[in-house]
One Martini backbone bead per residue (centre of mass of N, CA, C, O) as a GRO file, in nm:
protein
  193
    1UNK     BB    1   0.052   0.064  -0.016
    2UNK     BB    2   0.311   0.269   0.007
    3UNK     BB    3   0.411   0.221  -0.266
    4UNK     BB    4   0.131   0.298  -0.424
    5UNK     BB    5   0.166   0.594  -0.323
    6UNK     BB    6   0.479   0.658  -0.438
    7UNK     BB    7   0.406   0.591  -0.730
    8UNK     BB    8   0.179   0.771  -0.808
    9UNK     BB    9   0.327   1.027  -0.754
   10UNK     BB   10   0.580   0.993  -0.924
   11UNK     BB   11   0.399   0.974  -1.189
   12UNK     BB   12   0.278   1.249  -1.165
   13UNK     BB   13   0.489   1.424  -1.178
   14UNK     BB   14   0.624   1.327  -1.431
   15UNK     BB   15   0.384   1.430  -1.599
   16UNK     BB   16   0.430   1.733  -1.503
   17UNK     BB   17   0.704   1.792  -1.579
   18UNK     BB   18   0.660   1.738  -1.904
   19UNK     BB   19   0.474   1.958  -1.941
   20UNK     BB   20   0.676   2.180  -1.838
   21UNK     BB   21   0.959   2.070  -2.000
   22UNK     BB   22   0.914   1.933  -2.271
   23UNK     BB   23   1.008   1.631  -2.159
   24UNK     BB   24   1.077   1.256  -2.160
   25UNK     BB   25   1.195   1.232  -1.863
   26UNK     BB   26   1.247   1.135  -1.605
   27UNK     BB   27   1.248   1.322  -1.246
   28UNK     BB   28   1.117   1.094  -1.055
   29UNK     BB   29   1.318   0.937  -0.798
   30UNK     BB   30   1.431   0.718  -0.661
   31UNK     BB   31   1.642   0.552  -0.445
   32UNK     BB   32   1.947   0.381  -0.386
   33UNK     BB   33   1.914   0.106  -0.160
   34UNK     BB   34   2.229   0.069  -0.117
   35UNK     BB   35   2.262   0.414  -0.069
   36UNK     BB   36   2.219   0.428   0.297
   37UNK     BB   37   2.525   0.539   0.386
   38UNK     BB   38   2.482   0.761   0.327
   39UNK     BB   39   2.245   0.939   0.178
   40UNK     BB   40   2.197   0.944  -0.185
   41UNK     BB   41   2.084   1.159  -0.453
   42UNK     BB   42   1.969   1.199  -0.710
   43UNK     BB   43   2.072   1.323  -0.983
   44UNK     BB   44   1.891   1.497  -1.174
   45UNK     BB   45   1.631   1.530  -0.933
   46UNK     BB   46   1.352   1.396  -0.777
   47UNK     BB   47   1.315   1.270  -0.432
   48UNK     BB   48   1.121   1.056  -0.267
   49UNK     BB   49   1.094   1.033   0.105
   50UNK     BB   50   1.038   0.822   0.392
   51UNK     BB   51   1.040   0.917   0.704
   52UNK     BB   52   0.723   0.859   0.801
   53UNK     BB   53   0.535   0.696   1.011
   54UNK     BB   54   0.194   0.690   1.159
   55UNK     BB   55  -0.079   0.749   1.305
   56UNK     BB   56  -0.426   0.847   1.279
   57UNK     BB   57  -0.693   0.851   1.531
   58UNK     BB   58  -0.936   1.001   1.499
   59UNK     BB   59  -1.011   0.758   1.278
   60UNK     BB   60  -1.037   0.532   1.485
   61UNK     BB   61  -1.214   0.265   1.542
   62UNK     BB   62  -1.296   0.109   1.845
   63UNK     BB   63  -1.479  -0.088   1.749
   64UNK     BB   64  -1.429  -0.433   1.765
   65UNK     BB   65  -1.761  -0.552   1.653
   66UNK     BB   66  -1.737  -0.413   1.336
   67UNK     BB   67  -1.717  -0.656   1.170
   68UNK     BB   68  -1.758  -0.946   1.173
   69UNK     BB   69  -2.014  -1.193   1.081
   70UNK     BB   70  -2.186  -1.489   1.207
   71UNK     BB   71  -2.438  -1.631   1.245
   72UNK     BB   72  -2.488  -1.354   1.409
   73UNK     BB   73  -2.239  -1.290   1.479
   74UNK     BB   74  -1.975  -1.112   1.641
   75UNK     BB   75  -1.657  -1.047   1.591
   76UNK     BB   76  -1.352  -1.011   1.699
   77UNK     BB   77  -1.145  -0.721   1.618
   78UNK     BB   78  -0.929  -0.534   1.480
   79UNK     BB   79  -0.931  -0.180   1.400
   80UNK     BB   80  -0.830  -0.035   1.160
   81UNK     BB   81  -0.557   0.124   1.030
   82UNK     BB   82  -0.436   0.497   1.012
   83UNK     BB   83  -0.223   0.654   0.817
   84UNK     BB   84   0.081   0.864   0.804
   85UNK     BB   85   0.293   1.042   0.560
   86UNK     BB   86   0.640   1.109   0.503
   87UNK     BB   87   0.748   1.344   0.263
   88UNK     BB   88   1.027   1.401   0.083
   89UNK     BB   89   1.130   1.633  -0.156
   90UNK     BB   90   1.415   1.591  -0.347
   91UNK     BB   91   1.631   1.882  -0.526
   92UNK     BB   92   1.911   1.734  -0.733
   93UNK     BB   93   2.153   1.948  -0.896
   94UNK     BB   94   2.391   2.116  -1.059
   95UNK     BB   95   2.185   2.331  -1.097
   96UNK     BB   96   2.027   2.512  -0.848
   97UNK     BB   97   1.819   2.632  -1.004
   98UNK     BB   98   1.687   2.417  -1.082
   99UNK     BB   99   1.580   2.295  -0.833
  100UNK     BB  100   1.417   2.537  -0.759
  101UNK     BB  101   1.245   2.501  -0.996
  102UNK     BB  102   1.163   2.173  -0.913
  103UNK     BB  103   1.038   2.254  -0.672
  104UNK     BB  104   0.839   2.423  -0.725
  105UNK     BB  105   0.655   2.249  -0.921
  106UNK     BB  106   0.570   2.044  -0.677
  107UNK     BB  107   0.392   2.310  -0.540
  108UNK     BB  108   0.214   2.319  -0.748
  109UNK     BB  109   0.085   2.055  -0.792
  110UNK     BB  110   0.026   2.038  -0.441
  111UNK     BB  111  -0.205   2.237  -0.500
  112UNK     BB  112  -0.375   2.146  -0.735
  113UNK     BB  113  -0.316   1.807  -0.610
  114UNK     BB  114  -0.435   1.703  -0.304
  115UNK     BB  115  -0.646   1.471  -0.446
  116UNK     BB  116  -0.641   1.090  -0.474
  117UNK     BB  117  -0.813   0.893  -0.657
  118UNK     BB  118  -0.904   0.656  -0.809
  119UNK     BB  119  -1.041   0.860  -1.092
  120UNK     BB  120  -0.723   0.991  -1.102
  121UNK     BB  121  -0.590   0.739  -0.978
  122UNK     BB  122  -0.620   0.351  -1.051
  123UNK     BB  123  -0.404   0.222  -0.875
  124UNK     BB  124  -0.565   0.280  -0.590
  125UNK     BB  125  -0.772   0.021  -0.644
  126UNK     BB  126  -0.622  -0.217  -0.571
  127UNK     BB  127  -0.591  -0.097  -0.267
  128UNK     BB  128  -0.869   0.064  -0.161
  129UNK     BB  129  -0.814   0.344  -0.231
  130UNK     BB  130  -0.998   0.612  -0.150
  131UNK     BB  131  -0.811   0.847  -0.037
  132UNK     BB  132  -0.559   1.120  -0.095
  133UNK     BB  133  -0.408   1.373   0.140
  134UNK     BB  134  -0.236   1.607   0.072
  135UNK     BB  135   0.037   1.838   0.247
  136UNK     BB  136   0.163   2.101   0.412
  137UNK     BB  137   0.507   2.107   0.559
  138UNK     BB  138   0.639   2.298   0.859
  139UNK     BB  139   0.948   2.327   0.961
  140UNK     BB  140   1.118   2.373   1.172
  141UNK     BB  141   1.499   2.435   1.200
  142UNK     BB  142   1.537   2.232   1.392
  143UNK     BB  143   1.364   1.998   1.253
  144UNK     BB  144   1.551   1.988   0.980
  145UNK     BB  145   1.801   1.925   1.117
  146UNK     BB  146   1.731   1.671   1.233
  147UNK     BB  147   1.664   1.519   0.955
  148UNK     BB  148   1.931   1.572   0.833
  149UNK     BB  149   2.132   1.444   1.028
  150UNK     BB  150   1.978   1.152   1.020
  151UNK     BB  151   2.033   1.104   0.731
  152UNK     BB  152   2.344   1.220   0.684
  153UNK     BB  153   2.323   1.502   0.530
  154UNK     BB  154   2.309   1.753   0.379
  155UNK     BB  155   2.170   2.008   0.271
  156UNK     BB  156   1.860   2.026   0.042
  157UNK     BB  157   1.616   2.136  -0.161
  158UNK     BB  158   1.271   2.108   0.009
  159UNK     BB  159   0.973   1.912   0.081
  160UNK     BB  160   0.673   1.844   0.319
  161UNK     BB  161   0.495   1.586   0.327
  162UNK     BB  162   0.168   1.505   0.401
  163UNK     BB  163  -0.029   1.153   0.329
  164UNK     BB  164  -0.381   1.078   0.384
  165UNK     BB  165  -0.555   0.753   0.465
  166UNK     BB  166  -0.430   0.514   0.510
  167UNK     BB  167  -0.603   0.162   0.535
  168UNK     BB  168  -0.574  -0.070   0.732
  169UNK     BB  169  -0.647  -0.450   0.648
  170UNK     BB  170  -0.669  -0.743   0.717
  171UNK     BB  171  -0.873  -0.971   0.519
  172UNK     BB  172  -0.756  -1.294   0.590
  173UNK     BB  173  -0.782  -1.292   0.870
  174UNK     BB  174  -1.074  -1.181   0.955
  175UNK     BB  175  -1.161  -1.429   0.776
  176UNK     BB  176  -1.059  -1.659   0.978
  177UNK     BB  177  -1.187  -1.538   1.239
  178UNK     BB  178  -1.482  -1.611   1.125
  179UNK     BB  179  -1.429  -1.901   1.093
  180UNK     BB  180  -1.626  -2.196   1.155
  181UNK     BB  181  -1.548  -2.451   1.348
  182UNK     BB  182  -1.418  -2.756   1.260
  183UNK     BB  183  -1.424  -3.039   1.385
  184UNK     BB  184  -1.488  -3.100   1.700
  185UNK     BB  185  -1.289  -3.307   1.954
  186UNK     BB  186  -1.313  -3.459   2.233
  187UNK     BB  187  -1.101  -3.584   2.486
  188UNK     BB  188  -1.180  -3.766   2.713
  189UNK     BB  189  -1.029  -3.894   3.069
  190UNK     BB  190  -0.979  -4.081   3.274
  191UNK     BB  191  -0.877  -4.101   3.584
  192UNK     BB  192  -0.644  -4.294   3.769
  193UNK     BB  193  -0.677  -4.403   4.143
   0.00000   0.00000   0.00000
């Protein structure tokens, strides 16, 4: 699920890219997942770079009995849980000025296209992905500094969006919990005294 929320935007900003800068190249790539310390960004790229993943409580269901009816029961399960991420997309040029113009457009994009539905982005149907909902975040400077540290690498021009609303819950550990007993047998044993 949060694989198909990352690549949707990605797919979505390099759609947009292309749109914007007359170019048939992709523009918004992952990380080589080898150079993970420190973090390296790809070169002449936005990189979305997923920093947090969060509980988002509001809207958690606490009814535990809200789930599976078997036979006229409720049986109990966990309440879905909603997700919060934390994506930061870092715009990473040999020209900085370019860097700059690539952070731009990022954020006229999800100015404009803050909420990513099936309807407009058809991928999100496979995960049941209901709607997401793209923010900006400002973080201040002290954890701003924090977040770079913590990467281990110095500071590159980005921006935070926070993106809610993914909902999990395994449907089929649900279904598993909700199917009726069968074949269950006693064997009951008399001690020897």
């Amino acid at each position: 699920m949060i694989d198909i929320t990352l690549s949707v935007l990605k797919e979505k900003l390099n759609e947009y890219f292309k749109l914007k800068t007359d170019g048939d190249s992709d523009r918004v790539k992952f990380i080589d997942s080898n150079n993970n310390d420190p973090i390296t960004f790809t070169n002449n790229a936005v990189t979305p770079f997923l920093i947090n993943i969060s509980e988002d409580r509001k809207f958690r269901n606490s009814d535990q009995y809200a789930g599976v009816i078997r036979d006229g029961v409720r049986t109990q399960i966990n309440p879905e849980i909603r997700v919060e991420l934390l994506i930061l997309f870092v715009s990473k040029f040999n020209d900085y000025k370019q860097s700059l113009k690539f952070l731009s457009y990022v954020i006229k994009f999800f100015q404009a296209n803050r909420i990513f539905t099936p309807k407009n982005s058809p991928e999100l149907s496979d995960e049941n992905i209901e709607k997401l909902i793209v923010e900006l975040i400002s973080l201040p400077l002290e954890e701003q500094n924090q977040v770079w540290h913590s990467l281990n690498t110095s500071y590159l021009p980005s921006v935070l969006y926070k993106v809610r609303l993914l909902s999990f819950v395994d449907e089929q550990s649900i279904e598993f919990v909700g199917a009726p007993a069968l074949d269950l047998q006693l064997n009951l044993t008399e001690k020897s005294r």
